[in-house]
DSSP file (Angstrom, degrees, kcal/mol; ACC not computed):
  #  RESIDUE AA STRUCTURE BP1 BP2  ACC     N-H-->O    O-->H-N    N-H-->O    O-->H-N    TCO  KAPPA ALPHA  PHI   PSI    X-CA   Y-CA   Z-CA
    1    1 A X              0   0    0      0, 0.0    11,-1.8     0, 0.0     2,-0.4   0.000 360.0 360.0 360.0 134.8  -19.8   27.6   25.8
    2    2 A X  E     -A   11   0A   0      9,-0.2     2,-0.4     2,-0.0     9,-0.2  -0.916 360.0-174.1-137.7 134.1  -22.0   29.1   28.6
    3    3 A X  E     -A   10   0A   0      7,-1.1     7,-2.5    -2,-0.4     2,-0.3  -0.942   8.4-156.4-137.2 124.0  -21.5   28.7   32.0
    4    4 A X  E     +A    9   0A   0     -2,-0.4     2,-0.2     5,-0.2     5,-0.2  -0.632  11.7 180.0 -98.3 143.7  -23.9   30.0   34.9
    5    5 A X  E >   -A    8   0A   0      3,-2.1     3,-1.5    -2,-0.3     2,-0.3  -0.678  57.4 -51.1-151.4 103.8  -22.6   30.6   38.3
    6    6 A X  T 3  S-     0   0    0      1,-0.3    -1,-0.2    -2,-0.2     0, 0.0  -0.468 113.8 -34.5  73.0-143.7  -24.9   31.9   41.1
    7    7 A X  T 3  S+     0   0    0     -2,-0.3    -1,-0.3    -3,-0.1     2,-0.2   0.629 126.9  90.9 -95.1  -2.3  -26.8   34.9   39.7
    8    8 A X  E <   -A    5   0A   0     -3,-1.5    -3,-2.1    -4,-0.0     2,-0.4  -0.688  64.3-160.6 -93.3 155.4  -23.9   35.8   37.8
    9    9 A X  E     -A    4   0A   0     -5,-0.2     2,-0.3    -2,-0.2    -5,-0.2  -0.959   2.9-164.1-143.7 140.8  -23.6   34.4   34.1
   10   10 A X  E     -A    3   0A   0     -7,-2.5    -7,-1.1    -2,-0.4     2,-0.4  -0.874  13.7-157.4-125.2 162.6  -20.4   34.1   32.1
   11   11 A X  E     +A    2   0A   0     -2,-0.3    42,-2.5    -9,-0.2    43,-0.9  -0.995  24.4 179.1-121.9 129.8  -20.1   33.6   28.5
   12   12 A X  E     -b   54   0B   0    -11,-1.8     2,-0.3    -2,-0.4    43,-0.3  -0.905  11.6-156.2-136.9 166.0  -16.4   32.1   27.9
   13   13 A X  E     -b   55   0B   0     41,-2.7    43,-0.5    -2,-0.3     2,-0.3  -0.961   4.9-161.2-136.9  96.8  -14.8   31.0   24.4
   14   14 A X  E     -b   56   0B   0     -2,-0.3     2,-0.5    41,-0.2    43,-0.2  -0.599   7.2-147.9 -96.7 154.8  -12.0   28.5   23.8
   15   15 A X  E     -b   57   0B   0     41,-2.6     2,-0.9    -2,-0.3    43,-0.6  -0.960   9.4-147.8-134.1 140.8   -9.9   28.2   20.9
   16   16 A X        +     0   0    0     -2,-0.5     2,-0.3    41,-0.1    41,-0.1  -0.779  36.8 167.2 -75.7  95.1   -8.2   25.2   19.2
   17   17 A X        -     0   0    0     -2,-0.9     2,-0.4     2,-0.0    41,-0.1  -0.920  26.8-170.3-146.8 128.8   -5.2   26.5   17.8
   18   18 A X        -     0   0    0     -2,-0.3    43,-0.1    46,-0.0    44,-0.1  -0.957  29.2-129.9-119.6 129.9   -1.8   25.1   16.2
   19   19 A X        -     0   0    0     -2,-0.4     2,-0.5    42,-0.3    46,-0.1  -0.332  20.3-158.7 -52.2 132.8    0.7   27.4   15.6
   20   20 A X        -     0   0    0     12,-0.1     2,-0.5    44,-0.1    15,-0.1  -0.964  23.8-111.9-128.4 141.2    2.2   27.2   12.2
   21   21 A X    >   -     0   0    0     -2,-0.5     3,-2.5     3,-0.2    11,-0.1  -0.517   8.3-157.2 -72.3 121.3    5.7   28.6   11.3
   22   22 A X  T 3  S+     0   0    0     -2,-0.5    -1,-0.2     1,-0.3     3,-0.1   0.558  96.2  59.4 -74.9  -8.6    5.5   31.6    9.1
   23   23 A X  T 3  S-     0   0    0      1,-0.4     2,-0.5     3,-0.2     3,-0.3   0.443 100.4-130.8 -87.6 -16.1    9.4   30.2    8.4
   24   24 A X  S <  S-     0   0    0     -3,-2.5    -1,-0.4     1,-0.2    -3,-0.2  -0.853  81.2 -18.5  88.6-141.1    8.7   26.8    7.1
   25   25 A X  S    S+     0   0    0     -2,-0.5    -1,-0.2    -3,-0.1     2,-0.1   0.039 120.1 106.5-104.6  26.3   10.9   24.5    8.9
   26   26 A X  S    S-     0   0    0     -3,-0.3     2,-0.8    -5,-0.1    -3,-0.2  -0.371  76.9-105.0 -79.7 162.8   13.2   27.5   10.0
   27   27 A X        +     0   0    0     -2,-0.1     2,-0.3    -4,-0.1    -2,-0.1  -0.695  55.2 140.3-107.9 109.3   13.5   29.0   12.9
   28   28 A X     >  +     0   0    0     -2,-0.8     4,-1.8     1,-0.2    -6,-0.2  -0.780  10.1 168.9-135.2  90.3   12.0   32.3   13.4
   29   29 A X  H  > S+     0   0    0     47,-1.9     4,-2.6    -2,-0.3    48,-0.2   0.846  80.9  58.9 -96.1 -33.7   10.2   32.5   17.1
   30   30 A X  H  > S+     0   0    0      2,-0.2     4,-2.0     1,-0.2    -1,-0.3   0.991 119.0  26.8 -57.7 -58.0    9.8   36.6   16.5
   31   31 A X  H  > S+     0   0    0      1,-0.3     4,-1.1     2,-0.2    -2,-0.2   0.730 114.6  63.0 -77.1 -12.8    7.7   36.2   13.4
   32   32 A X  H >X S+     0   0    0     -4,-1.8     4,-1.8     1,-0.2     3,-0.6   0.952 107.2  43.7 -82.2 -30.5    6.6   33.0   14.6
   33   33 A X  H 3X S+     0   0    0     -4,-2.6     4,-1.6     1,-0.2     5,-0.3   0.935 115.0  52.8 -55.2 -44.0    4.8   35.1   17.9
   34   34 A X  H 3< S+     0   0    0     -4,-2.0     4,-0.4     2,-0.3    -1,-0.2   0.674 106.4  45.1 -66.4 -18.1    3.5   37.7   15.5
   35   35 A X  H <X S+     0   0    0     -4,-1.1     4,-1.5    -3,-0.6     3,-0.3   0.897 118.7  52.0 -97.0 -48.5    1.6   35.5   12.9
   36   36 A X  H  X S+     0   0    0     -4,-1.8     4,-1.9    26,-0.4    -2,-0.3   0.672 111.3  41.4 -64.0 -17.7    0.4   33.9   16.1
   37   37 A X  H  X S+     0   0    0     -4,-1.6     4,-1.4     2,-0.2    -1,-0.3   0.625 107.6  60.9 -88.6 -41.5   -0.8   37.0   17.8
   38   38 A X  H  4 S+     0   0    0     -4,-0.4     4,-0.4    -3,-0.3    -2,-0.2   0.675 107.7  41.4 -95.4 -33.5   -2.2   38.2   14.9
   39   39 A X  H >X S+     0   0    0     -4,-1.5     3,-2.9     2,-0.1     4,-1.4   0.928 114.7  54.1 -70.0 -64.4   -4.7   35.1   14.5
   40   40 A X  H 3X S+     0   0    0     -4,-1.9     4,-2.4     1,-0.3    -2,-0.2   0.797 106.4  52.8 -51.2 -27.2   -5.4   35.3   18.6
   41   41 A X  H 3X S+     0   0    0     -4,-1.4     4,-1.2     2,-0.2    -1,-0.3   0.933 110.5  51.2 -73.3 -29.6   -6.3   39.3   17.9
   42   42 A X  H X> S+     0   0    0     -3,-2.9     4,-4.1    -4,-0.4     3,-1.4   0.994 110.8  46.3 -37.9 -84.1   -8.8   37.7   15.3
   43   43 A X  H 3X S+     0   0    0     -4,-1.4     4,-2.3     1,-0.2    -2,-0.2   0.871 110.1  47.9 -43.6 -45.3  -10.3   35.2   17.8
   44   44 A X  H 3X S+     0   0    0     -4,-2.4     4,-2.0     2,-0.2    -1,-0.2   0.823 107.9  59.5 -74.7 -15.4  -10.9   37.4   20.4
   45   45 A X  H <X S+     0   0    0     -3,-1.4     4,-3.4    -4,-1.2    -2,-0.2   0.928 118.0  39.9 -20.1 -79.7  -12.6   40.1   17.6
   46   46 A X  H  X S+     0   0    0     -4,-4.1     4,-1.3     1,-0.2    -2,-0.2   0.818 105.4  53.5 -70.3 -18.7  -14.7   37.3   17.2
   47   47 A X  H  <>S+     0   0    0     -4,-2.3     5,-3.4    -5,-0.3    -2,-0.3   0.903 112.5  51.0 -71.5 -55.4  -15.2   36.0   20.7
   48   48 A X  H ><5S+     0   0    0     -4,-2.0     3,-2.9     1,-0.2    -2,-0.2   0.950 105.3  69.4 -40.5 -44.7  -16.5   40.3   21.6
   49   49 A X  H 3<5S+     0   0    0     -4,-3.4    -2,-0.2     1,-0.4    -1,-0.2   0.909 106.1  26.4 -49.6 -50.1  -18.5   39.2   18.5
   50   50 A X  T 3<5S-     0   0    0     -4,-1.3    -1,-0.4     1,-0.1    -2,-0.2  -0.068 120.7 -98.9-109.2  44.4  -20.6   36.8   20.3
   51   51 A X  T < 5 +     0   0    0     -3,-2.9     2,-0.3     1,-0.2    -3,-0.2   0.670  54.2 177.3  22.4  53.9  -20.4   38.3   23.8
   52   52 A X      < -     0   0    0     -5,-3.4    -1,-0.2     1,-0.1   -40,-0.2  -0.703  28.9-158.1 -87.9 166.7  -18.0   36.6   25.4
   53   53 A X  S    S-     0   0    0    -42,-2.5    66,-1.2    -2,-0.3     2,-0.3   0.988  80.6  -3.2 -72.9 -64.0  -16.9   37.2   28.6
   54   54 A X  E     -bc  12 119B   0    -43,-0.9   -41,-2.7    64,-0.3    -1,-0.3  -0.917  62.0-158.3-139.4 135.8  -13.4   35.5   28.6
   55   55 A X  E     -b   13   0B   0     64,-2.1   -41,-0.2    -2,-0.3     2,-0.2  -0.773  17.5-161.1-119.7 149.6  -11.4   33.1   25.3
   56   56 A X  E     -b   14   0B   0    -43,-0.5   -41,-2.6    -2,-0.3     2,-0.2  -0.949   1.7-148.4-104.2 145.6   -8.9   31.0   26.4
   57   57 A X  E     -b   15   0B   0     64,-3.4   -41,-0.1    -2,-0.2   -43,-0.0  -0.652  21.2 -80.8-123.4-178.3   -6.4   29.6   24.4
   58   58 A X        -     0   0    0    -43,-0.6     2,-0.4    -2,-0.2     4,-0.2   0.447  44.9-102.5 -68.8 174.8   -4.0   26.3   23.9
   59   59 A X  S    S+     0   0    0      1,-0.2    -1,-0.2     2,-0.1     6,-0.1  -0.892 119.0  11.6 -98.8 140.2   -0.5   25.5   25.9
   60   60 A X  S  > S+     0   0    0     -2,-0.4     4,-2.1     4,-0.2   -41,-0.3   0.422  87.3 136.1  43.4  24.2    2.1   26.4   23.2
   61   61 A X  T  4 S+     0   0    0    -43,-0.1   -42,-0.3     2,-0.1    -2,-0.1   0.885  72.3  48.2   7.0 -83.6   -0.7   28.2   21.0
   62   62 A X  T  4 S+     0   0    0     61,-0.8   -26,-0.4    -4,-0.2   -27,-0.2   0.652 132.0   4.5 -37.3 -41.8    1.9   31.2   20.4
   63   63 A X  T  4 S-     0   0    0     60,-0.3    -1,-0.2   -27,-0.1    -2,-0.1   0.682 101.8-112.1-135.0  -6.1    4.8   29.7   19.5
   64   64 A X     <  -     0   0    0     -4,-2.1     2,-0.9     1,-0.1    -4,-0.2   0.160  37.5 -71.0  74.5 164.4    4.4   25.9   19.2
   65   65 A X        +     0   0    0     -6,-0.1     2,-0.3   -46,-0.1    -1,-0.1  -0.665  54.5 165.6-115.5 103.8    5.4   23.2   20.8
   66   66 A X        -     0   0    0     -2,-0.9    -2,-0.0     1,-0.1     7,-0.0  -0.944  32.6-148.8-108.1 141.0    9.6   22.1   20.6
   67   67 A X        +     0   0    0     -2,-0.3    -1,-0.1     3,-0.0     3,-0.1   0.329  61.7 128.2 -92.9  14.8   11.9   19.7   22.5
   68   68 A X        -     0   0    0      4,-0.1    -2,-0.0     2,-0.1     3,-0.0   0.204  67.5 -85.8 -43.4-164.3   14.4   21.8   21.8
   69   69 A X        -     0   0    0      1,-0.1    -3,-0.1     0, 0.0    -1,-0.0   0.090  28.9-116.7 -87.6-143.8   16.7   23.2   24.5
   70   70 A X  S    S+     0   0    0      2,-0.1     4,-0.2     3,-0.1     9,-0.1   0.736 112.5  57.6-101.3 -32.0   16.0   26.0   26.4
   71   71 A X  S  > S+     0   0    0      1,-0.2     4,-0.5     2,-0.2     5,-0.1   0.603 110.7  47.0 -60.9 -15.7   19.5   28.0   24.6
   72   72 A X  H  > S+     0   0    0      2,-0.2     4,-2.4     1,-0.2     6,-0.3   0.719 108.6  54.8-109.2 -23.9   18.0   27.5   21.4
   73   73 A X  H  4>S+     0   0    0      1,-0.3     5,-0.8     2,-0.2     6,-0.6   0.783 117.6  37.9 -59.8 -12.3   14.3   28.8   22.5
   74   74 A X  H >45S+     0   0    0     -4,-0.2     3,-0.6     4,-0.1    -1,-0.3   0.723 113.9  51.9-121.0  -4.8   15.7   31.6   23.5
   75   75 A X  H 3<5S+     0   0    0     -4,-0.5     2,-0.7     1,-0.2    -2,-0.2   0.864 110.6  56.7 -60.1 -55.8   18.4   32.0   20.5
   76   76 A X  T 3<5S-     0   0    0     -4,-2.4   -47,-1.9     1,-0.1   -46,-0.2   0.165 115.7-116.2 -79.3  26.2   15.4   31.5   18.3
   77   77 A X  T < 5S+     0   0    0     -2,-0.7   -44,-0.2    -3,-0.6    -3,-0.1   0.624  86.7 113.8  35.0  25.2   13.2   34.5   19.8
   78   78 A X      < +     0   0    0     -5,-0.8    47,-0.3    -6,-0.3     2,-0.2   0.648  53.7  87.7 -60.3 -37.5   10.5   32.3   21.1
   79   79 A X        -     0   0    0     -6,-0.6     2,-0.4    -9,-0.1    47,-0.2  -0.553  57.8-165.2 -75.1 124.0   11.4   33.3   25.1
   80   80 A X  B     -d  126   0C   0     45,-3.5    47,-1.0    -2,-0.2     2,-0.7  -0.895  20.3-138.7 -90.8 132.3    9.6   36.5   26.8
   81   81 A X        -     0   0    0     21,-3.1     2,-0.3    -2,-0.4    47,-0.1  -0.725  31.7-174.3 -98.7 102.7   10.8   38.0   30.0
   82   82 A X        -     0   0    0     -2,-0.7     2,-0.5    42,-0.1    45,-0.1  -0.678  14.6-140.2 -96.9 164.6    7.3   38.5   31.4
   83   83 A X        -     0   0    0     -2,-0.3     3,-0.1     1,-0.1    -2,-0.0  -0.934  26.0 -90.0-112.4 131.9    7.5   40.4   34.6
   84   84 A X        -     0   0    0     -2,-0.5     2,-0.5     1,-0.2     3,-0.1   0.111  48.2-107.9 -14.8 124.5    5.2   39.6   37.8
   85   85 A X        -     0   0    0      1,-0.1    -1,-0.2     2,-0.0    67,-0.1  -0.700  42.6 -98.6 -16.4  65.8    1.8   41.6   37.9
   86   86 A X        -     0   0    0     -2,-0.5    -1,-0.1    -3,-0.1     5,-0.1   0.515  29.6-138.3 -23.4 129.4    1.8   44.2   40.4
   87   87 A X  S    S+     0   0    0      1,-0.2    -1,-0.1    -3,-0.1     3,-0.1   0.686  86.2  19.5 -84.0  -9.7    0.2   43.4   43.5
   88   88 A X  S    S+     0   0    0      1,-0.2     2,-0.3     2,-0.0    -1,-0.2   0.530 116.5  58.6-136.6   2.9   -1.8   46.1   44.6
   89   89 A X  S    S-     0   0    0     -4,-0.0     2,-0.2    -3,-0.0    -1,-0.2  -0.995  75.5-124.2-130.7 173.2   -2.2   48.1   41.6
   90   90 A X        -     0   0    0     -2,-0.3     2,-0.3    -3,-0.1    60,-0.1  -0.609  27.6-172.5-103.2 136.7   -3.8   47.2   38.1
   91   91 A X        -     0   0    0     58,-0.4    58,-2.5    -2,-0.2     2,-0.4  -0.985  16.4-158.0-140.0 140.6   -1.6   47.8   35.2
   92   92 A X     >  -     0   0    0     -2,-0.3     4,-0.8    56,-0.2    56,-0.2  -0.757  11.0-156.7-125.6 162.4   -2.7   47.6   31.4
   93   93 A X  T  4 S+     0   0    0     54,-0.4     7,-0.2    -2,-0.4    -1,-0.1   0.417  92.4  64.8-121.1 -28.8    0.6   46.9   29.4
   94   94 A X  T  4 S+     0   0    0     16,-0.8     3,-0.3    13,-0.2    17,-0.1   0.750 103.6  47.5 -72.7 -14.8   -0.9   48.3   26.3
   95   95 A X  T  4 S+     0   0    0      1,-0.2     2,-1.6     2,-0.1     3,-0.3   0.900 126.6  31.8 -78.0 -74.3   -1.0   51.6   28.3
   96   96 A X    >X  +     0   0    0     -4,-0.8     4,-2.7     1,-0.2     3,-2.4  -0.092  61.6 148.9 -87.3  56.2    2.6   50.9   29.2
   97   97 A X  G >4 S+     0   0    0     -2,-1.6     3,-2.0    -3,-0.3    -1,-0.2   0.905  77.9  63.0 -37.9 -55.2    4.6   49.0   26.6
   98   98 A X  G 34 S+     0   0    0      1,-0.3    -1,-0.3    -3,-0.3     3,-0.2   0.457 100.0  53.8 -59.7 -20.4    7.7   50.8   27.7
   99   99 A X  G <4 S+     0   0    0     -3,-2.4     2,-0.7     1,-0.2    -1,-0.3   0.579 117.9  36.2-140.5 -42.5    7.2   49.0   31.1
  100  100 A X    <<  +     0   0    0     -4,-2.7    -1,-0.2    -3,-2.0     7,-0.2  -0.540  67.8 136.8-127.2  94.8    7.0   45.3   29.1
  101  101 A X  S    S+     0   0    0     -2,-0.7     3,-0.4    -3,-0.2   -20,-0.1   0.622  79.2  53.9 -98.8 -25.1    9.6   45.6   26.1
  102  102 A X  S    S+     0   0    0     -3,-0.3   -21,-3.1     1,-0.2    -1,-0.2   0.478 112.5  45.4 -87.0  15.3   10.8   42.1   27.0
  103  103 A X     >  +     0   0    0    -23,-0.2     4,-1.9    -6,-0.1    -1,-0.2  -0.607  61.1 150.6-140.7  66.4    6.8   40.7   26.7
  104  104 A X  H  > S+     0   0    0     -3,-0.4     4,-1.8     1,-0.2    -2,-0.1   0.916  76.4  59.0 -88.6  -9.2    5.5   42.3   23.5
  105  105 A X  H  > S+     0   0    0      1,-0.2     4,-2.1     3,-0.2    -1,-0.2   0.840  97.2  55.9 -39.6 -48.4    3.4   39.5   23.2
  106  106 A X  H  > S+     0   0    0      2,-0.2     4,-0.6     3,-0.2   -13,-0.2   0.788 110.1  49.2 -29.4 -50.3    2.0   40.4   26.5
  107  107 A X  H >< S+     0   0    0     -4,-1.9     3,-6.6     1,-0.2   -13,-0.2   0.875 107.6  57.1 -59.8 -84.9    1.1   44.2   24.8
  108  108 A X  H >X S+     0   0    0     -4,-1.8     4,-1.7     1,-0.4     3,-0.9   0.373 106.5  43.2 -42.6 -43.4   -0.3   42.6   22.2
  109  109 A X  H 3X S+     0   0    0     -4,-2.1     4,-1.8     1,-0.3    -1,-0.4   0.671 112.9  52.0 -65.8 -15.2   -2.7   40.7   24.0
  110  110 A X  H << S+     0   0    0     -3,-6.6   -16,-0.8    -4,-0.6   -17,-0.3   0.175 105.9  48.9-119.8  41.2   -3.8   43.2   26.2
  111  111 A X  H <> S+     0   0    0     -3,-0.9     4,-2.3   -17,-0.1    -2,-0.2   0.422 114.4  50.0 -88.6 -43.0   -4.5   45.9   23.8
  112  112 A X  H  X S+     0   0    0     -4,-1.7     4,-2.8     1,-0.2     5,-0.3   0.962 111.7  51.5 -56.8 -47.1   -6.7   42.8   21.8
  113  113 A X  H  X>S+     0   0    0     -4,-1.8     4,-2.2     1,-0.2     5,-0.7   0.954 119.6  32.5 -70.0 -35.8   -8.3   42.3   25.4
  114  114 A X  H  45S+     0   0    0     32,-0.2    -1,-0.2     2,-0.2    -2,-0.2   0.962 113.8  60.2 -61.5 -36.2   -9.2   46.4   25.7
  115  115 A X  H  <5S+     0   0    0     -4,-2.3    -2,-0.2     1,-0.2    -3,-0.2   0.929 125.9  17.2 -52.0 -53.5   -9.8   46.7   22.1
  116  116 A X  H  <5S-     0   0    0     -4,-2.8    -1,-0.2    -5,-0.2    -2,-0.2   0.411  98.1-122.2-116.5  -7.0  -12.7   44.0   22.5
  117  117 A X  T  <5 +     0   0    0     -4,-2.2     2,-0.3    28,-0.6    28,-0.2   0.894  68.5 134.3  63.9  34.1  -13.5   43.9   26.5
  118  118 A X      < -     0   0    0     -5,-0.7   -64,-0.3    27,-0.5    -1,-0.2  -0.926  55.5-122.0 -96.7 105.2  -12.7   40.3   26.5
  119  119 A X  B     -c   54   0B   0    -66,-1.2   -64,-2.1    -2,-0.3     2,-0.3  -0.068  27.3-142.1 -87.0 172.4  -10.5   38.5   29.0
  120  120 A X  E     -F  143   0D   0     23,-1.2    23,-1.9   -66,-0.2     2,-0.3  -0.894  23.6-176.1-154.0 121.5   -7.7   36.8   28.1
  121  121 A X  E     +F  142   0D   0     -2,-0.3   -64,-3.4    21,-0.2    21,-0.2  -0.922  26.0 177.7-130.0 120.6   -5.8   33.5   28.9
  122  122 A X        -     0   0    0     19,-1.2     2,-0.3    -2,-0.3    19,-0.2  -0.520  28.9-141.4-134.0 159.5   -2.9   33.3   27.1
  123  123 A X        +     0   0    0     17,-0.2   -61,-0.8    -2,-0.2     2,-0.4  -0.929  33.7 161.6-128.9 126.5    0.0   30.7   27.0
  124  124 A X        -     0   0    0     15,-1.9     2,-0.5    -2,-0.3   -42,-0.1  -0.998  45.8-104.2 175.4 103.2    4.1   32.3   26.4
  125  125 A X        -     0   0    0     -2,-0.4   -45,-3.5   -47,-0.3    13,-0.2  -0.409  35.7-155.7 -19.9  75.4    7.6   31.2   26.9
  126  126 A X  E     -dE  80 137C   0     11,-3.3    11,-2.4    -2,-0.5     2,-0.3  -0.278   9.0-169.4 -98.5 156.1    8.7   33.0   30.0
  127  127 A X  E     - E   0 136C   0    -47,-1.0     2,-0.9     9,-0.2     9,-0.2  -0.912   8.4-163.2-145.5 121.2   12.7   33.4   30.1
  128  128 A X  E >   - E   0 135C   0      7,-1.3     3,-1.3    -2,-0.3     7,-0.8  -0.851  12.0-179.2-119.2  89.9   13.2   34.5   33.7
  129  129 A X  T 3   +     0   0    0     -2,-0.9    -1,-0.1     5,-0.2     5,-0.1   0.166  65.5  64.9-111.6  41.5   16.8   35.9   33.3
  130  130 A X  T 3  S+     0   0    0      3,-0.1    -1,-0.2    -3,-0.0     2,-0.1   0.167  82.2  87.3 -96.8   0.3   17.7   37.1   36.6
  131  131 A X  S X  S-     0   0    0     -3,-1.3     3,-1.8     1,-0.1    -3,-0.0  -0.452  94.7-109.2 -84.4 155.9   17.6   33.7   38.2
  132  132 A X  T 3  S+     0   0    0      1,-0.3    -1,-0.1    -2,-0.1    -3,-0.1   0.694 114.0  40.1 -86.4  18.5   20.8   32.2   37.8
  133  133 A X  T 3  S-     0   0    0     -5,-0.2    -1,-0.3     0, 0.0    -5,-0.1  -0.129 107.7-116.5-121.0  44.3   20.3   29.5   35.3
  134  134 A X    <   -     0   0    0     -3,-1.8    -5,-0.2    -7,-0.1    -2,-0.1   0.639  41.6-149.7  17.3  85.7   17.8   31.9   33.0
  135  135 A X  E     -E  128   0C   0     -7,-0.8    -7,-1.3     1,-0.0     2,-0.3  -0.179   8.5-145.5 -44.6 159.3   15.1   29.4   33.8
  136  136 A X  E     -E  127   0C   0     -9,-0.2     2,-0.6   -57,-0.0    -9,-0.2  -0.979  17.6-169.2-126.3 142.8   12.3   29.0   30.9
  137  137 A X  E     -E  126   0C   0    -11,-2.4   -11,-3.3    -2,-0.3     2,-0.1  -0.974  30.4-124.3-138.0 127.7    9.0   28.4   32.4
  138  138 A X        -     0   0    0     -2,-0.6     2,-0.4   -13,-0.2   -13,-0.1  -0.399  48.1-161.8 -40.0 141.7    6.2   27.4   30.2
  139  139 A X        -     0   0    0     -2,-0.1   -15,-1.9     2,-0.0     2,-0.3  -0.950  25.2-151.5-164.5 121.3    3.9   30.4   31.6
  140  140 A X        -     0   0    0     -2,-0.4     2,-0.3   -17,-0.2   -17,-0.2  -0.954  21.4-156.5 -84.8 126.1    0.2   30.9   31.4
  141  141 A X        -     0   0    0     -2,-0.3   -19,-1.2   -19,-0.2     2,-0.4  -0.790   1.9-152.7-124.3 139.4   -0.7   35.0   31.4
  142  142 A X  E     -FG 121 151D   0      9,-1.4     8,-2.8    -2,-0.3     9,-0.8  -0.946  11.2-172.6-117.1 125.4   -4.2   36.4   32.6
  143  143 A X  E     -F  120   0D   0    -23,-1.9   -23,-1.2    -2,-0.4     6,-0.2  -0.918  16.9-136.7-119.4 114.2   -5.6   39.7   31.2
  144  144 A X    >   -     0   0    0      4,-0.5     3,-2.5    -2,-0.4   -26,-0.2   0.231  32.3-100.2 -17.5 151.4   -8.6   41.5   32.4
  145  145 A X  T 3  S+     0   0    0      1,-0.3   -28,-0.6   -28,-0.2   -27,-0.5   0.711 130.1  50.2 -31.1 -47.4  -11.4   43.1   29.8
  146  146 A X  T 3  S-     0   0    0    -29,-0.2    -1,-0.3   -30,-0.1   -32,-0.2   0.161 132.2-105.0-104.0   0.9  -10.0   46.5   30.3
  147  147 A X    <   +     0   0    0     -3,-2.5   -54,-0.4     1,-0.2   -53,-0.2   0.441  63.5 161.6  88.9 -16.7   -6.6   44.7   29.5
  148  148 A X        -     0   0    0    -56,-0.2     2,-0.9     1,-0.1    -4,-0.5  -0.158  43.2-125.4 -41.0 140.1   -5.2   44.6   33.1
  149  149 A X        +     0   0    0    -58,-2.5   -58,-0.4    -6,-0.2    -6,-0.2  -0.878  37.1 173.6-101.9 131.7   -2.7   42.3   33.5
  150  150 A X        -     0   0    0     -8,-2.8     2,-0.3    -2,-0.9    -1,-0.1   0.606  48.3 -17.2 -97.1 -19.2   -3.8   40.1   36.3
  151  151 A X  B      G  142   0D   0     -9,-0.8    -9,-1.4     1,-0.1    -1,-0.2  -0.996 360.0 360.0-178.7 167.8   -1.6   37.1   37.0
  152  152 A X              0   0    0     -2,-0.3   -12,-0.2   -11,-0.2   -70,-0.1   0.608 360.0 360.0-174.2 360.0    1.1   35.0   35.4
């Protein structure tokens, strides 16, 4: 897809993507992130390939799509705790894992997005579990070329 705007021209890349469980019909939401993460590093590999600007990818892409509850999503290592963006300065998360241990999905996409200078919209199981009912929020992440995490 190529999308002109003004003088400026973007090249952007979507992907169709279903998660498949590396478990079978088990539940394994750690391996199940990594097998997914590990395709998405692909696509966006291939997305640099053909100079896009920015790939976005599906709602539940990562981890797939459950009605479970929210106690077994987070039982089943599926839930991230990502943490709010900074607001006035730019932070790359593959530069600071140490700083998102509860989002390693998060690294992992934004070392794929430096690696390849492609930005990145991602979709990840947010566990926010300082509120007091540990909400889960369905949770879209955006990461800049350079890997900045930008928004979430």
């Amino acid at each position: 897809m190529f999308l002109s705007l003004g003088c400026h021209s973007y090249r952007a890349a979507y992907v169709e993507y279903r998660a498949v469980s590396p478990c079978g019909t088990g539940s394994c939401g750690a391996e199940q992130k990594r097998a997914s993460i590990s395709d998405y590093a692909s696509f966006i590999r291939q997305a640099a390939q053909q100079a896009a600007d920015i790939i976005v990818f599906p709602e539940y892409g990562i981890t797939g799509f459950s009605s479970l509850s929210a106690s077994a999503w987070r039982a089943g290592g599926y839930t991230e705790t990502i943490p709010s963006p900074p607001a006035k300065t730019r932070i790359v998360p593959c530069d600071a894992p140490k700083s998102f241990r509860g989002a390693p999905s998060l690294v992992a996409l934004s070392c794929a997005a430096k690696a390849h200078g492609v930005a990145v919209v991602a979709n990840l199981m947010d566990m926010d579990a300082e509120s007091e009912y540990a909400q889960m929020y369905n949770t879209n992440v955006a990461l800049d070329s350079d890997g900045a995490f930008l928004a979430k």
